[in-house]
N, C-alpha and C positions, 0 to 999 in steps of 0.2 A: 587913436582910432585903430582898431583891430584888420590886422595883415590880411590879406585876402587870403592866405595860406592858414590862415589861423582859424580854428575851428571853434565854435564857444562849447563848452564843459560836457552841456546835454549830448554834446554830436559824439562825444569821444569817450573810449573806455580810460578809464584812471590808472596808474602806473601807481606800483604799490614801491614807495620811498622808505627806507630805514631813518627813524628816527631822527636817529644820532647822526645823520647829514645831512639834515636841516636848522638851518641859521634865522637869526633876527635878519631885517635887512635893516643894513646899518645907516645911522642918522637918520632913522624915523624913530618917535616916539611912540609905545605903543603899550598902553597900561597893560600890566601883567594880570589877570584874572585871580582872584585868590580862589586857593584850592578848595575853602568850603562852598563858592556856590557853584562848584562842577560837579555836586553830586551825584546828581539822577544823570547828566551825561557820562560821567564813569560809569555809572551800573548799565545805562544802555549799550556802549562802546563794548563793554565788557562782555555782555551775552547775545549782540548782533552787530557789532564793528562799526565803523564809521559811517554812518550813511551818503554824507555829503564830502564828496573829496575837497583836500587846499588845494589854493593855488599857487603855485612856486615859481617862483625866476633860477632858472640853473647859470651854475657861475661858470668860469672860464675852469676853474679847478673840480669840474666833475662834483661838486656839493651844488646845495640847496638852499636861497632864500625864502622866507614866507611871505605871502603877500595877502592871504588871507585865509582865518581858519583858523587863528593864536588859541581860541577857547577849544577847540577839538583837537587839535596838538597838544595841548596840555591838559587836556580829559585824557585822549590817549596813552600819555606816559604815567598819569597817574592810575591808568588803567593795565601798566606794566605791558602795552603794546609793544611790538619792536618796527613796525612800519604801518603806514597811514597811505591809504590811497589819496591821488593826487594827480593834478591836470600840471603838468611843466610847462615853460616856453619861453623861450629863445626872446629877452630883451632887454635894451640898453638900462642901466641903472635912473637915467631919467625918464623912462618910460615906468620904471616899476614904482617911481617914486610919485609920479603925477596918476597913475594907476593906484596906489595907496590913497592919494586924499580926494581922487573921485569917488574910491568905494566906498567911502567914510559918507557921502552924500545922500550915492544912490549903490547902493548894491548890487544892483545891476549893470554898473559901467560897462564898456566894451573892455573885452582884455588885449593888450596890446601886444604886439611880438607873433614870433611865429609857434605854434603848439609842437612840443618834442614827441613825435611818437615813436616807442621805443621799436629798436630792432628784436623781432620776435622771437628770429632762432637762437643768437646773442640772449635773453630773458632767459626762456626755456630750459638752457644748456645749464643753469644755476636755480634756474625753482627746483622746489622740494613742495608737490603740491598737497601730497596727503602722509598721516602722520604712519601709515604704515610704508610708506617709505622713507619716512625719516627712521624711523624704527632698523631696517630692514640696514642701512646707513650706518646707523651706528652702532649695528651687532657686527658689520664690517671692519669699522674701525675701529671694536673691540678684539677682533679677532688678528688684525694686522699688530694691536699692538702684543696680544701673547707670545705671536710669532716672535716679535722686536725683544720681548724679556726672554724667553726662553733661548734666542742666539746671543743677546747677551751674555746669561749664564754662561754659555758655552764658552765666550772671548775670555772670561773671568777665568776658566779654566785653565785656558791656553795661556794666559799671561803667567798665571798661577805654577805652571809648568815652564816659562823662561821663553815662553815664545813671544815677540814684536808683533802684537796687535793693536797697540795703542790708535791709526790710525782710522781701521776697521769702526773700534770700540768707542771714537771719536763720530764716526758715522753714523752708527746703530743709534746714539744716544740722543743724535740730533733728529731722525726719521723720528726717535718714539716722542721726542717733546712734542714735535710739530704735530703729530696722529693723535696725541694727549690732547695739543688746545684744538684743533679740528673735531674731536670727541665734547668737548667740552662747549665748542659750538650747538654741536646736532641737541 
């Protein structure tokens, strides 16, 4: 029976989940879809995104079980998504698990647990909502890194010259990898 704090799907906006921390929940059976009859959901997912969020059980480790939605999760990632809008909530394993084989029934089951609604400013402080600011982003963290090679050169120099920068040149090397995969994010 669903929590009095629990909102059902319609009432609440969807928390957009990454992928890749979302799990099976384990010791349920749950046929994997094959990838040829997800077609026409690929192409839709692809040119208007998900329309209908999953629904997930969050673990005690900050990831994600599925508890329904397997065929739009994996239209998704063969739609090379990188997150999937999605209802959380807070419940015991045997509640997600008695929650699986009611929805197998009726579709409608109540969802059980309490709904995670996320902290806004926490969200916001790491969205990136439109691509000219991702843009904008990573002319930044291209420019950070020229900065990083060009005082490089200069350590190269110095060393080159008998001065102990090795430290320094240990520093610089570590900022530009790290601003390289942050680049390689955006």
């Amino acid at each position: 029976m669903a929590n009095e704090n629990s909102k059902t799907p319609t009432q609440a906006q969807p928390q957009m989940i990454p992928l890749s921390k979302i799990h099976d929940l384990p010791n349920v059976f749950n046929p994997k879809p094959q990838d040829k009859t997800l077609g026409s959901m690929v192409l839709s997912i692809e040119s208007s995104g998900v329309k209908e969020a999953v629904i997930l059980r969050q673990r005690s480790d900050g990831e994600y079980e599925l508890l329904s939605g397997y065929r739009r999760r994996r239209a998704s990632e063969l739609a090379k998504k990188q997150d999937i809008p999605a209802h959380v909530y807070e419940m015991t394993m045997q509640e997600a698990i008695a929650y699986r084989k009611a929805v197998k029934n009726n579709p409608n089951a109540p969802i059980p647990g309490k709904l995670v609604v996320p902290n806004a400013d926490k969200d916001m402080q790491y969205r990136i909502d439109t691509d000219s600011q991702l843009a904008m982003l990573g002319d930044a963290l291209q420019g950070q890194i020229d900065l990083l090679v060009d005082y490089r050169k200069e350590l190269y120099e110095a060393r080159r010259e008998g001065r102990d920068v090795e430290a320094e040149l240990e520093t610089v090397n570590g900022k530009l990898r790290s601003t390289r995969r942050e680049l390689t994010i955006c």
